[in-house]
C-alpha positions in Angstrom: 128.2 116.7 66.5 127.7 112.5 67.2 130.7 111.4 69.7 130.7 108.1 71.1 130.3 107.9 74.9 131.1 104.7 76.8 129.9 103.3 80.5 131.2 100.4 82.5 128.6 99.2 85.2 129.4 99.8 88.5 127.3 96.9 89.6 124.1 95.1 89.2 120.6 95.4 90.8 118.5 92.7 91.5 114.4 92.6 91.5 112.0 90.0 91.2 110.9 90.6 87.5 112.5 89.0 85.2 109.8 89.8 82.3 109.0 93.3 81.3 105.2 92.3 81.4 103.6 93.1 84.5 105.8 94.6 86.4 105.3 98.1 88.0 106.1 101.5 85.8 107.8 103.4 88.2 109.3 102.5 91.7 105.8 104.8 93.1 104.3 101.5 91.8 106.7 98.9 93.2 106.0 100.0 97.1 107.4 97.7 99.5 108.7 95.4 96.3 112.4 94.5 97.6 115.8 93.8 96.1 119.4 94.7 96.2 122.3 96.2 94.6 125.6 94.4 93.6 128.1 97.1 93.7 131.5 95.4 92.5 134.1 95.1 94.8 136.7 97.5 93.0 133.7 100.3 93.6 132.8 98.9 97.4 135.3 102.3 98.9 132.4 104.6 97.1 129.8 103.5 99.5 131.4 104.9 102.5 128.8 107.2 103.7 126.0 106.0 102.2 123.9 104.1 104.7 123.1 107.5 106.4 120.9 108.1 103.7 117.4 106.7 103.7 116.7 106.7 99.8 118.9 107.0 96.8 119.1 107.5 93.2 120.2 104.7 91.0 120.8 105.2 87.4 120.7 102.4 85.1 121.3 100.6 81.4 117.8 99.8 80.4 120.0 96.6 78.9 117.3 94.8 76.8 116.2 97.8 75.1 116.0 97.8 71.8 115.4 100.6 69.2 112.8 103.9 70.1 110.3 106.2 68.5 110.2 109.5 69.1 106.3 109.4 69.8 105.2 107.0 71.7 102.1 105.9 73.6 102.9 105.5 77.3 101.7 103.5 80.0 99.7 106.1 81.9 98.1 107.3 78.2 96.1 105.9 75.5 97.6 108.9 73.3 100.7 109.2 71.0 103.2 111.8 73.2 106.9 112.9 72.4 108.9 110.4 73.8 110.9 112.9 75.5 108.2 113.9 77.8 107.5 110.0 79.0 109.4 107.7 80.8 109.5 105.0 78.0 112.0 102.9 78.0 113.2 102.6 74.4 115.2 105.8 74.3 118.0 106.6 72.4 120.3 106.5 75.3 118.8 103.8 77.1 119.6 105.3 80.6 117.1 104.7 83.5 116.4 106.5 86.7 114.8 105.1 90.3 114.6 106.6 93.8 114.6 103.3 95.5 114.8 103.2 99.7 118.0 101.8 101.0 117.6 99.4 104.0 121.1 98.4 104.6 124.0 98.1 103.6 126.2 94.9 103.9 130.2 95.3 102.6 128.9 95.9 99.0 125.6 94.7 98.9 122.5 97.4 98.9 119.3 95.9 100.1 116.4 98.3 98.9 112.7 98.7 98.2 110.3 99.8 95.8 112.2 98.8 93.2 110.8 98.3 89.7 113.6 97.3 87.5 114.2 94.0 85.6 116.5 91.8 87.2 120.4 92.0 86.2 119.8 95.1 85.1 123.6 97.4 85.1 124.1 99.8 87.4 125.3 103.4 86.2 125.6 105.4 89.0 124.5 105.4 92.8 123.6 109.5 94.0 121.9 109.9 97.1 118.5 111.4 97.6 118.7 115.0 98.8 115.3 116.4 98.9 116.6 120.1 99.2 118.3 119.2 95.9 116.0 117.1 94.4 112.2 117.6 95.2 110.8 120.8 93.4 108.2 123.3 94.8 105.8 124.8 92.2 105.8 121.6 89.5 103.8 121.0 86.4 103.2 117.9 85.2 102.1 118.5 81.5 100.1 115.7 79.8 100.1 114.0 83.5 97.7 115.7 85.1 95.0 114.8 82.6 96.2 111.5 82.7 95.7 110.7 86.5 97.8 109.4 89.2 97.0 105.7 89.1 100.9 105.2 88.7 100.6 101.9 91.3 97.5 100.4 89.4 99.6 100.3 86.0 101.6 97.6 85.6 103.8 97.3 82.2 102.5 95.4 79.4 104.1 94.6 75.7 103.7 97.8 74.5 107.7 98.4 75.3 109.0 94.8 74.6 112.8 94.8 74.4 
C-alpha cells in the first residue's frame, strides 16, 4: 500500500557548508562546527522548555537529494552495503537525523554545535535528547565495527552528489 505523506518545515538550519564535498559525515565529525536553527515564528510557542536541554535531536529534508540505490557504498566503507544499514543520504524518504548541542536559545533562533548539515537545509522536527530514552546499553554495530571509528577523519566526498 503507497500513500502520499506530506511535511511543512518547521524552520531552517544553518551551517557553514554549502557543498556536500568535504563536509563532515555525521555531527561526531563536525565537533565544535557551529550554526543555528531558524524555527518560524508561527512554531516559536514549541520551544518553551527547550533551553533546559543540553543537546537535541533535529530531523531534517535531505532537500538536494536526488534519487537512491538500495546498495550503496558508504563513506566509512570501500564495500557495496544495503542502503538501509548506512546513513546515506539518497534514501527514498530523504529524512535526516543529527544530535546537535544547543547553546542558546534566542526568541526563535537555536544556536548549536557539531552540526554537519548543508546550509538551508528544512527542518522536520526538533525532539530533545534524553539519554535514558535514547542511548542504548548492549549495542551492535554490524558492518561498523570492521569498518573503524575514524567517523571525524571522513569528510564527504561526490560519492552522494545531489
Amino acid at each position: 500500500m503507497q500513500m502520499k505523506i506530506e511535511f511543512t518545515p518547521i524552520g531552517i538550519i544553518h551551517s557553514p557548508f554549502t557543498e556536500t564535498e568535504g563536509m563532515p559525515i555525521q555531527p561526531a565529525g563536525a565537533a565544535g562546527i557551529k550554526g543555528s536553527v531558524e524555527v518560524f515564528k508561527n512554531f516559536q510557542p514549541g520551544l518553551e522548555d527547550l533551553d533546559g536541554f543540553s543537546h537535541i535531536i533535529l530531523l531534517y529534508h535531505f532537500h538536494r537529494s536526488r534519487g537512491f540505490d538500495l546498495r550503496v557504498v558508504p563513506f566509512l566503507d570501500s564495500s557495496p552495503r544495503g542502503l538501509f544499514a548506512t546513513r546515506a543520504p539518497k534514501r527514498p524518504n530523504p529524512i535526516g537525523l543529527s544530535i546537535v548541542q544547543l547553546d542558546k536559545i534566542e526568541d526563535s533562533v537555536l544556536y548549536i554545535r557539531n552540526i554537519d548539515t548543508l546550509d538551508g537545509t528544512p527542518l522536520l522536527d526538533i525532539k530533545p535528547y534524553v539519554p535514558e530514552f535514547d542511548a542504548q546499553g548492549n549495542v551492535r554495530t554490524g558492518w561498523l565495527e570492521k569498518a573503524g571509528r575514524a567517523v571525524s577523519d571522513r569528510k564527504s566526498d561526490d560519492r552522494f552528489n545531489m
